[in-house]
ROSELO-185238 format. One line per field, with one value per residue (C-alpha): residue number from 1; x, y, z. Coordinates in steps of 0.25 Angstrom, whole numbers, plus 5000, padded with zeros to 4 digits. Layout:
pos: (NUM	...) $
u: (X	...) $
v: (Y	...) $
w: (Z	...) $
//
This chain:
pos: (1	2	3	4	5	6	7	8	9	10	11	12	13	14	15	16	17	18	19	20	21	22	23	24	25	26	27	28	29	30	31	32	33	34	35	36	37	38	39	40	41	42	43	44	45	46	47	48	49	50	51	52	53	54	55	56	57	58	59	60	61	62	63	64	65	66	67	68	69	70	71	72	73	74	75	76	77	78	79	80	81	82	83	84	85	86	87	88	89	90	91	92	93	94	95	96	97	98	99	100	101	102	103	104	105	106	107	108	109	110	111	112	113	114	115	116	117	118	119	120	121	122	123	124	125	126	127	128	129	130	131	132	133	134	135	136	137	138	139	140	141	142	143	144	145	146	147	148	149	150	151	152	153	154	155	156	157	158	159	160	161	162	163	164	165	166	167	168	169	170	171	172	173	174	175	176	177	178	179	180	181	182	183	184	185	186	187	188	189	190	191	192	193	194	195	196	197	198	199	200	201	202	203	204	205	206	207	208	209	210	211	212	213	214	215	216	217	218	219	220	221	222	223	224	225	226	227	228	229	230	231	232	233	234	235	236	237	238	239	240	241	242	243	244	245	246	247	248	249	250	251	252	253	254	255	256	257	258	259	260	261	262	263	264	265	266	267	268	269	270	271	272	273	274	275	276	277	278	279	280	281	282	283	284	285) $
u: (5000	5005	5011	5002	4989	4989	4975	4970	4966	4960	4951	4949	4957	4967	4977	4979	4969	4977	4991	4998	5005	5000	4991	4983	4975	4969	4967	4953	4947	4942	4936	4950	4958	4949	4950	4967	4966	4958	4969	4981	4973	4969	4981	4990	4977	4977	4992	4993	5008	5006	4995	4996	4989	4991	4987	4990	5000	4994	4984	4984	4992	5002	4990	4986	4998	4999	4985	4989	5001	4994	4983	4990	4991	5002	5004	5009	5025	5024	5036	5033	5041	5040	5047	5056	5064	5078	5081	5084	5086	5083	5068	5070	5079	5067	5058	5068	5070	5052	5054	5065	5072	5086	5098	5112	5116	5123	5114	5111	5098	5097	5101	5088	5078	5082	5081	5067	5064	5067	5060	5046	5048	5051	5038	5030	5034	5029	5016	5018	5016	5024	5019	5028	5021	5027	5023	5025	5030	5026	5041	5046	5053	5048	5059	5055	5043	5046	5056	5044	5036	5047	5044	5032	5037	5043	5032	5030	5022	5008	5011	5016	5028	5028	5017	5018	5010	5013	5008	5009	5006	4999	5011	5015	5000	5005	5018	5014	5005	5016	5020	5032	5026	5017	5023	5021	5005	5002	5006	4997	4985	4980	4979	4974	4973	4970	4962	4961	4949	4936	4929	4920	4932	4941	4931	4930	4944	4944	4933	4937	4954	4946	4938	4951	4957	4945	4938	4922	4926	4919	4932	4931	4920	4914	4919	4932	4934	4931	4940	4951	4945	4948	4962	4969	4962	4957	4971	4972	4986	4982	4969	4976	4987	4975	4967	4978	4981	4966	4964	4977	4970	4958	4964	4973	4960	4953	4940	4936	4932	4939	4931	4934	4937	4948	4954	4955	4962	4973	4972	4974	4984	4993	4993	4990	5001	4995	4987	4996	4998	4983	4980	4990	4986	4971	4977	4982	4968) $
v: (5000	5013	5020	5033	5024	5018	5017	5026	5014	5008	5019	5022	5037	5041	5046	5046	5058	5061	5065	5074	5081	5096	5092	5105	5095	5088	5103	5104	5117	5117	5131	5134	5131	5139	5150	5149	5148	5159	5166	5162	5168	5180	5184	5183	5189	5199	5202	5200	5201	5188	5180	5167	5154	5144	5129	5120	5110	5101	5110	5112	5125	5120	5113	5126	5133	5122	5126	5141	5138	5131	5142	5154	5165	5164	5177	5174	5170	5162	5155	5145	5144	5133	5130	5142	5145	5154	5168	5180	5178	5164	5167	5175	5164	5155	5168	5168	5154	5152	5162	5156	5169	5167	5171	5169	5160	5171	5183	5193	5194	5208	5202	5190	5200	5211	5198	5193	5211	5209	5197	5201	5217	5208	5199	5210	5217	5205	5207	5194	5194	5184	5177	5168	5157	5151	5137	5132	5149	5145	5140	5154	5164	5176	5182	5172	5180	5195	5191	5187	5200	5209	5202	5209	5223	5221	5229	5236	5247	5243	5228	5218	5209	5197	5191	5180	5170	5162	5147	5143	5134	5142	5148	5155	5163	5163	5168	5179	5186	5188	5201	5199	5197	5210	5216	5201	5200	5214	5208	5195	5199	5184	5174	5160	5150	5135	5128	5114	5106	5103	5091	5093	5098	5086	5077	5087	5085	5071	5069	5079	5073	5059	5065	5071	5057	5051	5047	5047	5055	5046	5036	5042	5042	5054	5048	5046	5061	5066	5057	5063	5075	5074	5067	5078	5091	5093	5095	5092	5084	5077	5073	5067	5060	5054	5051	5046	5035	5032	5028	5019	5012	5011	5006	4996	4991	4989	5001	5009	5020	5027	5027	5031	5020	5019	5032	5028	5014	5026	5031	5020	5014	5027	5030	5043	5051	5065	5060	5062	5076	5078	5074	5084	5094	5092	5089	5104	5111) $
w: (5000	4997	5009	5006	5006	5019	5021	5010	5002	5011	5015	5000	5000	4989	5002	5017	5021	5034	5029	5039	5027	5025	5011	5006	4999	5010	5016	5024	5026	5039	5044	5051	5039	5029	5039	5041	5026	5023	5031	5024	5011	5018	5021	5009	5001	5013	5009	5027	5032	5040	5040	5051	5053	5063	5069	5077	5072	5060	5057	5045	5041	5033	5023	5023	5017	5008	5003	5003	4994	4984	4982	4985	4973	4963	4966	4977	4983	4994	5002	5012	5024	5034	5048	5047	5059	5061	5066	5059	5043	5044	5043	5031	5023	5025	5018	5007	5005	5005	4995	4986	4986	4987	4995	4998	5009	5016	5013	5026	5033	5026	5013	5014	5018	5006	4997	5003	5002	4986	4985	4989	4982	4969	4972	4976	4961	4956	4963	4971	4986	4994	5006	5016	5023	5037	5039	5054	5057	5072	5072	5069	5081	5084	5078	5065	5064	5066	5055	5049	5051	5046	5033	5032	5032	5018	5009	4999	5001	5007	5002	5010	5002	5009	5017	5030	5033	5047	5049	5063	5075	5086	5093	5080	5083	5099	5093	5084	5095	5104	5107	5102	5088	5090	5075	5068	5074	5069	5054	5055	5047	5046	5054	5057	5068	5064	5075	5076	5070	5078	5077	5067	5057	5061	5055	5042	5042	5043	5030	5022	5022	5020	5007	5001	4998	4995	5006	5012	5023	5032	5036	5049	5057	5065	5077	5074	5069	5083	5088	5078	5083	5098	5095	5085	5091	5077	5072	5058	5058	5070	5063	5052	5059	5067	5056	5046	5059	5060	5045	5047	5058	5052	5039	5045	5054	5040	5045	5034	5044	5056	5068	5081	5085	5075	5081	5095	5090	5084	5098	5106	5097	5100	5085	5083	5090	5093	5102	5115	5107	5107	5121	5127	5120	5125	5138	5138	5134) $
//
């Protein structure tokens, strides 16, 4: 049987519906992701300075991005930065490199930002706007970010030349409203929070991933979504590495349906590995 299979076949889908890579394709728009998306548009439509959207880990902002990227406006250069850390000029290397301009190994801090300066006056001539996206920009220092927000000064008479958009865990939100970062607050125009999924959602989640690779939508039964429910907090990963597990069980128990029951059997068999994670956290509310 084909690795990628696994129980597809059996449960007549073209794929595994519960892959925990970021797949645009897959993408459900719940309430809170039109809404982040929504965002995300407004605020390069808008032309904002710095737009931000957070979540909980796994839930969903990098899918999102993905779907940004592939329907955003020609007109439009965009350089994707992800996981960037390092003081003072690093930050501005990892711009430069997103943005494929290039400069010498041993140029000055000065020397990078009159170079990234040419770069978006040149763009702007060419009545192209420029917009820097940070994936996971929770990991960067405060310094990291007023670097950042220095970025934004660069204009051209009422126009902005470069525009930011932040993607973070909670703390980047906690981070930004410090009084430390008063200047950087005052140039979010945007912004976004990602809640987790309710119970009725998780089951949406759970029918419509189902129907994208062929299925009836029905291979989990009402019961068996609250209890995914109650065991991932309604976060999207979570759901799918529960799920994904559930179908293997299920599969390897020759049921055509999850049930309940099937999950708890996940449960007590220690397969699903966030639950411990799950439990403390609820332990701490």
């Amino acid at each position: 049987m084909r690795p990628e299979a696994l129980y597809a076949d059996f449960f007549g889908l073209s794929e595994r519906p519960f892959t925990l890579l970021p797949d645009p394709t897959f993408i459900y728009w719940s309430k809170a992701h039109r809404n982040a998306y929504t965002i995300l548009d407004y605020g390069i439509f808008s032309r904002a300075p710095i737009t931000v959207v957070t979540g909980e880990i796994g839930s969903g902002k990098t899918t999102l991005i993905q779907h940004l990227l592939k329907n955003i406006a020609p007109s439009i250069t965009v350089g994707l930065i992800s996981n960037a850390q390092g003081g003072r000029g690093e930050l501005l290397q990892w711009v430069l490199n997103a943005l494929s301009v290039e400069v010498s190994n041993d140029a000055s801090y000065v020397q990078k930002f009159q170079k990234l300066q040419d770069f978006l006056i040149s763009e702007y001539a060419q009545e192209r706007r420029v917009v820097l996206i940070f994936d996971e920009a929770q990991n960067l220092s405060m310094e990291g970010l007023e670097e950042l927000r220095m970025l934004t000064n660069i204009n051209a008479n009422k126009d902005e030349l470069i525009q930011l958009i932040l993607i973070g865990q909670p703390e980047l939100r906690d981070v930004i409203r410090s009084p430390r970062m008063k200047q950087l607050a005052q140039r979010v125009a945007a912004s976004f929070h990602i809640p987790a999924m309710d119970e009725e959602t998780v089951a949406h989640y759970i029918q419509h991933r189902l129907r994208s690779v062929g299925g009836q939508g029905d291979e989990f039964t009402a019961r068996a979504c609250k209890v995914v429910h109650e065991q991932t907090g309604g976060v999207p990963r979570l759901v799918n590495q529960l799920c994904d597990i559930a179908m293997v069980c299920a599969w390897s128990n020759e049921q055509s349906i999850v049930t309940a029951e099937t999950l708890q059997g996940v449960l007590d068999d220690g397969l699903y590995f966030a639950a411990s994670l799950a439990s403390e956290e609820s332990d701490k509310k």
